[in-house]
VEXDREN-2710 file (C-alpha; in Angstrom, 1 decimal):
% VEXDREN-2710
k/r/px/py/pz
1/UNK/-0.1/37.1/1.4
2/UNK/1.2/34.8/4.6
3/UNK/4.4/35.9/5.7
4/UNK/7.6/33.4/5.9
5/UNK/8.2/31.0/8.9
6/UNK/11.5/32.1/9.4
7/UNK/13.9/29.3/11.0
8/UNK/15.0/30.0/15.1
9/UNK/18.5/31.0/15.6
10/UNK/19.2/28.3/17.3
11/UNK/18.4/25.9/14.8
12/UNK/19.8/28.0/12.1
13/UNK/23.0/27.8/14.0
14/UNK/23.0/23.8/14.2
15/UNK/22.3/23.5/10.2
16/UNK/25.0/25.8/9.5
17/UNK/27.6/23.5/11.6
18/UNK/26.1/20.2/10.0
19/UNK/26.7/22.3/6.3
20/UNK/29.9/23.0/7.0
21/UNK/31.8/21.1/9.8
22/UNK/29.2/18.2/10.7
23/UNK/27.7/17.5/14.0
24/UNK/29.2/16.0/17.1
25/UNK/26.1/13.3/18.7
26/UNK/25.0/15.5/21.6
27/UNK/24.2/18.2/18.5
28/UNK/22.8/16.3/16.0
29/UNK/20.1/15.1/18.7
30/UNK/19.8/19.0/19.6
31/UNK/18.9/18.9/16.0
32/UNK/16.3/16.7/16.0
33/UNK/14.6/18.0/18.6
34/UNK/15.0/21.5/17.2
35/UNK/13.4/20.0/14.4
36/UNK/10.6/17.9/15.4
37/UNK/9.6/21.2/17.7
38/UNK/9.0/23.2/14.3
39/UNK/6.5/23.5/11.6
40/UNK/7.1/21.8/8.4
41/UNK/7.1/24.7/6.9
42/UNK/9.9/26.2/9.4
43/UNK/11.9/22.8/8.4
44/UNK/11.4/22.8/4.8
45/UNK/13.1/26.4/4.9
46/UNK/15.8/25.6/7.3
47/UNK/16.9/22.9/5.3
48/UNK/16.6/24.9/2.0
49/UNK/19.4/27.4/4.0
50/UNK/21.4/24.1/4.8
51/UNK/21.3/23.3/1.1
52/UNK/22.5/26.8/-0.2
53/UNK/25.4/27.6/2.2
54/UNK/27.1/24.3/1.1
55/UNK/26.0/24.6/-2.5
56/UNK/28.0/28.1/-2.0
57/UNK/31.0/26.2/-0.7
58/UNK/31.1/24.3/-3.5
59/UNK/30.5/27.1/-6.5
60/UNK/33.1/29.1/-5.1
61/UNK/35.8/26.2/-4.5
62/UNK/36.9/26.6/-1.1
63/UNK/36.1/23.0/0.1
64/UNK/36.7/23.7/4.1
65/UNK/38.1/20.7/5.7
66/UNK/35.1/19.3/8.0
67/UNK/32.5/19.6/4.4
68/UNK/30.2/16.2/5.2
69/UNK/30.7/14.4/2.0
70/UNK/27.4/13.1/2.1
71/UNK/26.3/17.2/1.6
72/UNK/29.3/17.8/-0.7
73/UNK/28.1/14.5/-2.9
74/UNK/24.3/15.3/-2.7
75/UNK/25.2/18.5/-4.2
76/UNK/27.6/17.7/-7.2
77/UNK/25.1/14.8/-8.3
78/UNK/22.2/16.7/-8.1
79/UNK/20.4/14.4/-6.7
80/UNK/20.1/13.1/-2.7
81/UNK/22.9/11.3/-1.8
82/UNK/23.9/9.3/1.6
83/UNK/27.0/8.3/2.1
84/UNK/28.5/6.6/5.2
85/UNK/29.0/9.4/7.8
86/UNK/31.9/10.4/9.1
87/UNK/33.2/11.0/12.7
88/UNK/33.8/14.4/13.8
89/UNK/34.5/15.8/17.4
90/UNK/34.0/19.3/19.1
91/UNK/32.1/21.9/17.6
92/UNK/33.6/24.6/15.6
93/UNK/31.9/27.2/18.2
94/UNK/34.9/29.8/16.4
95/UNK/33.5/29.7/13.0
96/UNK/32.5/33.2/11.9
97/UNK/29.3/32.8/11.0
98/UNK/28.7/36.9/9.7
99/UNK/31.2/35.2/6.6
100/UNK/28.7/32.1/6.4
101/UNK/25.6/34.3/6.0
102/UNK/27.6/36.5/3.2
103/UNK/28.0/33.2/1.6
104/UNK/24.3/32.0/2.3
105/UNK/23.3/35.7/0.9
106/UNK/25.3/35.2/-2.5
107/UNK/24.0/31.7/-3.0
108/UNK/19.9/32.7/-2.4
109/UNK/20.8/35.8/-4.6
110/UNK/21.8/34.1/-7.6
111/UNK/18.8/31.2/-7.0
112/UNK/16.5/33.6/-6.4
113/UNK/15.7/32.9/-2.4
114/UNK/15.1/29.2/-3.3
115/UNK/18.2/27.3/-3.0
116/UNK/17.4/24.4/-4.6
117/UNK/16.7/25.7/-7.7
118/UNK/20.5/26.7/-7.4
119/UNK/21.4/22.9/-6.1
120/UNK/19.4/21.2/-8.9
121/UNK/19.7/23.2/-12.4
122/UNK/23.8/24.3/-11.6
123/UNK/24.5/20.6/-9.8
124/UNK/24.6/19.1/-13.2
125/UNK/26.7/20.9/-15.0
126/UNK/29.6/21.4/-12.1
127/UNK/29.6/17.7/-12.1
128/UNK/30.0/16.7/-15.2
129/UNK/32.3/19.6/-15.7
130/UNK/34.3/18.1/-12.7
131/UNK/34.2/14.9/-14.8
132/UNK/35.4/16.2/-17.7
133/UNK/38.1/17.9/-16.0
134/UNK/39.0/14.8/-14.3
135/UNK/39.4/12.8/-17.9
136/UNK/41.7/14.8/-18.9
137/UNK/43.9/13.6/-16.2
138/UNK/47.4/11.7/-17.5
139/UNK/46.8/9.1/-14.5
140/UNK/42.8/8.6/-15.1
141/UNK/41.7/5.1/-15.5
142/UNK/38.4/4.5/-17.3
143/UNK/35.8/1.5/-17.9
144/UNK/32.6/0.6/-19.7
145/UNK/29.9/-1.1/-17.7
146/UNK/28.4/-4.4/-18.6
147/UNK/25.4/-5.8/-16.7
148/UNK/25.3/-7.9/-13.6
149/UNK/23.0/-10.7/-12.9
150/UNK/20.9/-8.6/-11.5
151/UNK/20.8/-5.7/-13.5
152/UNK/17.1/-4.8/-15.0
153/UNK/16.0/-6.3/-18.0
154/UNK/17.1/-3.4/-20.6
155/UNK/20.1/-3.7/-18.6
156/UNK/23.2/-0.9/-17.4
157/UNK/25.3/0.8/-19.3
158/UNK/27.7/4.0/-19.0
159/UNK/31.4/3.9/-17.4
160/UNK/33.6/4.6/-14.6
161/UNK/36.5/6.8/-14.6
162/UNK/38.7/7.2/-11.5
163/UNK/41.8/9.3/-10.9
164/UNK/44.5/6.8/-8.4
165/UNK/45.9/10.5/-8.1
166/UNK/43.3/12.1/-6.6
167/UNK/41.1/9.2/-5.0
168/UNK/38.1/10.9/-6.9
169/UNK/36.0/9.5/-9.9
170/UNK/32.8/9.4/-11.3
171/UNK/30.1/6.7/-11.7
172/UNK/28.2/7.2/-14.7
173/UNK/24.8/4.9/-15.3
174/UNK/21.9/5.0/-17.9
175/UNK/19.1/2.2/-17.4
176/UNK/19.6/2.1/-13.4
177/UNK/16.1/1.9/-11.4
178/UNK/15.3/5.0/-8.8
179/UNK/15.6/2.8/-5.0
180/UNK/13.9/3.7/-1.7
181/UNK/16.7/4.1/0.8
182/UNK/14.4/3.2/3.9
183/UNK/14.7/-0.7/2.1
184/UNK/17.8/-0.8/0.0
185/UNK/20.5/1.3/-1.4
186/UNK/23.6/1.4/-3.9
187/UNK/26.9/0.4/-2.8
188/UNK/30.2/0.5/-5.0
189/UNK/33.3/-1.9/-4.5
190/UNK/36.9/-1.6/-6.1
191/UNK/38.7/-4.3/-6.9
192/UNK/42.6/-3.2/-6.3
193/UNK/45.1/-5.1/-8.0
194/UNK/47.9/-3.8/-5.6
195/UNK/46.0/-5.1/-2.3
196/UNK/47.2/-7.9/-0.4
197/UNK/43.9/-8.5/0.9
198/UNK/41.1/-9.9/-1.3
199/UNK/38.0/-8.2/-0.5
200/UNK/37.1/-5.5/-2.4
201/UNK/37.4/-1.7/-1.4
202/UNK/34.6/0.3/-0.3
203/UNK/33.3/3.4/-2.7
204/UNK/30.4/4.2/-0.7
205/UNK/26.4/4.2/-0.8
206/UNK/23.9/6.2/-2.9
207/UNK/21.0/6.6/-4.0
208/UNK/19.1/7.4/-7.1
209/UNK/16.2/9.7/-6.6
210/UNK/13.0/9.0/-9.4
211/UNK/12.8/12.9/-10.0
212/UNK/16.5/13.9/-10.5
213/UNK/16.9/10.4/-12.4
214/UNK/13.5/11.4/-15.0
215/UNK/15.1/15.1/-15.4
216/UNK/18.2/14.1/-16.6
217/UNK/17.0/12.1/-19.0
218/UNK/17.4/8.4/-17.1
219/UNK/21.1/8.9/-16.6
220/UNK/23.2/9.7/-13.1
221/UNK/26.1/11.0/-12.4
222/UNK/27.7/9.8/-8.9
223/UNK/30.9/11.1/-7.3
224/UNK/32.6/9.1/-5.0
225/UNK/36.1/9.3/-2.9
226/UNK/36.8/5.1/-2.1
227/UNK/36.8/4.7/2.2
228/UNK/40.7/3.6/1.7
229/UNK/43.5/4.2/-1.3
230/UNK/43.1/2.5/-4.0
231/UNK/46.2/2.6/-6.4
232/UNK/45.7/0.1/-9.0
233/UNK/41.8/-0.3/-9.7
234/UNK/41.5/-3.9/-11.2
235/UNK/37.3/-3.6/-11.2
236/UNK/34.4/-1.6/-9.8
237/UNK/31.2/-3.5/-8.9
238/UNK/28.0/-1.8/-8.1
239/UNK/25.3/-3.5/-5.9
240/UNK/22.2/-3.6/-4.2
241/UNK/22.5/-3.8/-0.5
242/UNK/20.6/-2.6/3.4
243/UNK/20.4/0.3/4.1
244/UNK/23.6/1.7/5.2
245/UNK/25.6/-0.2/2.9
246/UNK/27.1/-3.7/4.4
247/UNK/31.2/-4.0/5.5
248/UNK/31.8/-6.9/3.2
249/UNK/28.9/-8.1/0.4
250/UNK/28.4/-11.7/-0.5
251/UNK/27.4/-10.1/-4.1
252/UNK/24.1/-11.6/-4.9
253/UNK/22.9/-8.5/-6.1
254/UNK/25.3/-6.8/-8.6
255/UNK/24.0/-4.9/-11.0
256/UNK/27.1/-3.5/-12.8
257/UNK/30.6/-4.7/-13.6
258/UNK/33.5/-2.5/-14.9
259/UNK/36.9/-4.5/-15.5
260/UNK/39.7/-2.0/-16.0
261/UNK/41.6/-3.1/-19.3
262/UNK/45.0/-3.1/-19.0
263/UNK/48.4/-3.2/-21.5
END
């Protein structure tokens, strides 16, 4: 039997700060290089590490402040995830990493050393828990999707349901296609009623991976936190866009519309 690559320090170090703070530049290209410098298999297990300290994070609620969404979304949805990144500076050098590794033990112990069956088989549930939990806010606003010109031929369906309170919903969507984020991804818009300005606010990027999508039966579940406060949610749009999601769409590609109904 072959024994286990087992991931440098040094790199282990970096994937711990990009799981739980994020990276400044000057160490995510440390990363990289750290990276390209290894066997796959050395990569593959690094990464499954990554994965199960944040997963931890998550399972035991303590949501530290400098979480990357993008892990914290990839997680809950169980299913990858990109969302646009977000700034950070310094590097959290103070961390205590021996309380990391307790958490990294606890999460390979209950997945059995493999993290993502922990990320992919738990993801599920916590998220539409989370969802659950968020309908039965008194301020959640909630909306059936109808298809967009150009929605697939069997068309969207599912719904929306945002808390204002919060600034956290869910997109929910049977009948979407699985896209290759090296060509296009998902983007979401919110209409806000209480906006001066015109153009729509912006919910983010995803994608929708072909396995995750085929195991849970053709449906996804997307979290999403809108990039600025949105207090009175007229409409959510979904749409196909770059790579990287676009600053303002010209909406020739929406597949989904969601009009809150008011009164």
């Amino acid at each position: 039997m072959s024994e286990r690559a087992v991931p440098s320090d040094a790199l282990l170090d970096l994937l711990l700060e990009r799981a739980t703070a994020g990276l400044d530049p000057e160490a995510s290209a440390e990363l990289e290089r750290l990276m390209r410098d290894q066997p796959e298999q050395v990569q593959a297990e690094a990464e499954a590490i990554e994965q199960s300290v944040a997963a931890v994070l998550l399972a035991m609620d303590t949501r530290p402040q400098g979480l990357p969404a993008a892990v914290r979304d990839r997680i809950l949805a169980g299913a990858p995830v990109t969302l646009l990144p977000r700034a950070r500076t310094g590097r959290p050098r103070a961390i205590a990493l021996g309380w990391w590794s307790a958490a990294a033990c606890l999460g390979l112990a209950l997945a059995g050393w493999w993290p993502r069956l922990f990320v992919g088989p738990r993801a599920v549930p916590a998220a539409s828990e989370a969802r659950a939990a968020l309908l039965a806010s008194a301020h959640v606003v909630r909306a059936q999707w109808t298809a967009g010109a150009a929605a697939p031929p069997g068309g969207l369906s599912g719904d929306v349901v945002f808390d204002p309170v919060t600034q956290r919903g869910y997109l929910r969507l049977r009948g979407i296609a699985a896209n290759d984020p090296r060509q296009q991804q998902y983007q979401l818009w919110i209409a806000d009623a209480g906006r001066a300005q015109p153009e729509p606010v912006d919910g983010g990027v995803f994608n929708v991976d072909a396995t995750a999508l085929a195991a849970a039966g053709g449906e996804v579940l997307i979290p999403f936190e809108p990039r600025l406060p949105v207090h009175s949610p007229a409409a959510f749009v979904v749409t196909l866009e770059q790579p990287g999601g676009v600053v303002i769409s010209r909406q020739e590609h929406v597949l989904a519309l969601a009009k809150v109904q008011t009164g």
